[in-house]
C-alpha positions as CSV (number, residue, x, y, z in Angstrom):
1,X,5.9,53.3,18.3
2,X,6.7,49.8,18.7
3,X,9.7,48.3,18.3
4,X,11.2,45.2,16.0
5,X,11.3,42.8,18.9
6,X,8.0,44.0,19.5
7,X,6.6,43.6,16.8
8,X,7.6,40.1,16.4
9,X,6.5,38.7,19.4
10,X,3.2,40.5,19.1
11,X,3.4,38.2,15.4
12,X,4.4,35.1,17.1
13,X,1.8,35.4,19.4
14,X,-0.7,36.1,16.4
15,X,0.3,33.2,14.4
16,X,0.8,30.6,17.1
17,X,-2.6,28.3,16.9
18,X,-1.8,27.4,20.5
19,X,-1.0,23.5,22.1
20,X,-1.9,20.5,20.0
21,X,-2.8,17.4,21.5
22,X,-1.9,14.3,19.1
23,X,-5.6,13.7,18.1
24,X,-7.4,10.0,18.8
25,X,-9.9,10.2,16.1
26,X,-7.0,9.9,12.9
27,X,-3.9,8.5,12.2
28,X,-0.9,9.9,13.9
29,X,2.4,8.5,13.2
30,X,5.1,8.3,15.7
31,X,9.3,8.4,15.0
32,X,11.9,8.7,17.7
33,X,15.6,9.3,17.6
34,X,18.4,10.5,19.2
35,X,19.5,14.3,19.0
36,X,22.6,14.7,16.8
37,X,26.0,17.1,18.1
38,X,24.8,19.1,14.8
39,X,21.2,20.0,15.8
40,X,22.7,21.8,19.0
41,X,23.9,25.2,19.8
42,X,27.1,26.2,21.4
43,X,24.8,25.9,25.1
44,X,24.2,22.0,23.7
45,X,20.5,22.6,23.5
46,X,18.9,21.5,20.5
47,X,18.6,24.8,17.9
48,X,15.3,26.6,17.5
49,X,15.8,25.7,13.4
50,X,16.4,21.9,13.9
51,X,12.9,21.5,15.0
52,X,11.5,22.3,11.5
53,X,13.2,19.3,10.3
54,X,12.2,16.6,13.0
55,X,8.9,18.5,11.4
56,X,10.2,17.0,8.3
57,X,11.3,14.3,9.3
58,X,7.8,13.6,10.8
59,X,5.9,14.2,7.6
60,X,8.1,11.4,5.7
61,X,7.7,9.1,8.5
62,X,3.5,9.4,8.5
63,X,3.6,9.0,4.4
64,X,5.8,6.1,5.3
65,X,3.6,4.5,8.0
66,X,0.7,5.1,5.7
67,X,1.9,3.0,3.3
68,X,3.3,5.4,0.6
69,X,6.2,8.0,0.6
70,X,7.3,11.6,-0.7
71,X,9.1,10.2,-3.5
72,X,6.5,8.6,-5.1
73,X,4.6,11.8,-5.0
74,X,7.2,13.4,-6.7
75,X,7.4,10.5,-9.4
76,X,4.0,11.7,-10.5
77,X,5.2,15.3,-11.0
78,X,3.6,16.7,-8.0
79,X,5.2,18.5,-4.7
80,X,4.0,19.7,-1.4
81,X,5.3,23.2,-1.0
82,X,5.4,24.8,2.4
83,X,3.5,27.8,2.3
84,X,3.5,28.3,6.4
85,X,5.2,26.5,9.5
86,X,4.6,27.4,13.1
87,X,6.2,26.1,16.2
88,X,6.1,27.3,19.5
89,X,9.3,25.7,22.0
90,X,8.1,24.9,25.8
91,X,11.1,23.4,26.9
92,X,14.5,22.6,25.7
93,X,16.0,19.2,24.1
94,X,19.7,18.6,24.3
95,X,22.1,16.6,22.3
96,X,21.6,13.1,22.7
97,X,18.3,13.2,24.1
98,X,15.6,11.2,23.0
99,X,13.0,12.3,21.2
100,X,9.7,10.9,19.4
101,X,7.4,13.7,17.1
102,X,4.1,12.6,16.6
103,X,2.4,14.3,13.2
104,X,-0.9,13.9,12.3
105,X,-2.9,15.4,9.0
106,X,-4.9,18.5,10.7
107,X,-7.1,19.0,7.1
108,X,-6.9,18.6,3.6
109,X,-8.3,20.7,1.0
110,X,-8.3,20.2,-2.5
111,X,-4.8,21.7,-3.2
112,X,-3.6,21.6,0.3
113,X,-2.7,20.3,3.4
114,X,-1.7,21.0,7.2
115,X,0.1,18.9,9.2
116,X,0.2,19.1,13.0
117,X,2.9,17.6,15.4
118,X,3.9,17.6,18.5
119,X,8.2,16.5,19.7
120,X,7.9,15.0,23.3
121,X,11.2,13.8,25.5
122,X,11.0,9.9,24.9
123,X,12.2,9.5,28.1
124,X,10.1,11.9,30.5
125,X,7.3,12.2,28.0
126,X,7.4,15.6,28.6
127,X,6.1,17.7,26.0
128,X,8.8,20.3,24.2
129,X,7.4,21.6,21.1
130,X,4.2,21.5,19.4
131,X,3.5,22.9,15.8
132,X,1.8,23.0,12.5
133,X,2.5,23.2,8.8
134,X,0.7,24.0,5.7
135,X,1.2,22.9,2.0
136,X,0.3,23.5,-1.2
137,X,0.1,21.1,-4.1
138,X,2.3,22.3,-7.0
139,X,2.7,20.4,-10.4
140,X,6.1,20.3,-12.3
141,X,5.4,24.1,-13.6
142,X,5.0,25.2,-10.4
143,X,1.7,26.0,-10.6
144,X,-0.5,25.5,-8.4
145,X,-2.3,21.9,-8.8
146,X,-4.7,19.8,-7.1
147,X,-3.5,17.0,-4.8
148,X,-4.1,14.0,-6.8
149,X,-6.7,11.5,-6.3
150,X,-4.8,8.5,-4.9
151,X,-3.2,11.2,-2.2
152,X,-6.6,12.3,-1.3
153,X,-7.7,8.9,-0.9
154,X,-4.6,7.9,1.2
155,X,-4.9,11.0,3.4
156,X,-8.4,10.7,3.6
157,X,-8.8,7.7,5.0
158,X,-7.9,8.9,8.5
């Protein structure tokens, strides 16, 4: 019988898509900044949860670079809803480090999307984490809702 820990690294493994490599045929937006005292653990390394919001962070910056921006989405009473994140940590980041995350649109469907990114050391360029999340397009009801047709034109044009 297996065990809990087990069983979730037998998941992990399952799940994880495996390395990304920022692609050259799209758009792929670059930010880089400094780790912050609060992203780190008591060791000073940069927590395993803090990475899903450089994710974040990532995603505003490519709607930004592309000339548009989450709010604005919002405005027109739509939302990207996470539905699934992965990451998978190589190496460790510590406070004060700097980092860039490149994020890049992996595919769109017609209600949603899937982001990937990678978060390099901006000073070694070593590679620490890479990962991928998925979204679904929800309208103000929370329903489910196609992404509207000036996003899929934005995010389209790759």
């Amino acid at each position: 019988m297996a065990t809990v820990s087990q069983h979730c690294v037998t998941r992990l493994h399952h799940d994880f898509r495996g390395p990304q490599v920022p692609p050259t045929d799209r758009f792929v937006a670059s930010t880089t900044f400094h780790v912050r005292y609060a992203e780190t653990d008591a060791m000073g390394i940069v927590h395993h949860a803090s990475y899903i919001v450089y994710f974040e962070e990532g995603r505003s910056n490519y709607a930004r670079q592309r000339g548009s921006d989450y709010a604005s989405f919002e405005r027109s009473g739509h939302y990207l809803a996470v539905t699934e994140v992965s990451a998978r940590y190589l190496k460790p980041a510590h406070y004060d480090d700097r980092l860039t995350i490149y994020c890049w649109l992996v595919e769109m469907k017609s209600r949603a999307l899937t982001f990937g990114y990678e978060i390099v050391n901006a000073a070694t360029g070593e590679l620490l984490v890479t990962g991928q999340s998925r979204h679904v397009c929800i309208n103000r009801d929370g329903r489910v809702a196609p992404i509207p047709p000036a996003w899929r034109a934005w995010a389209s044009a790759l």
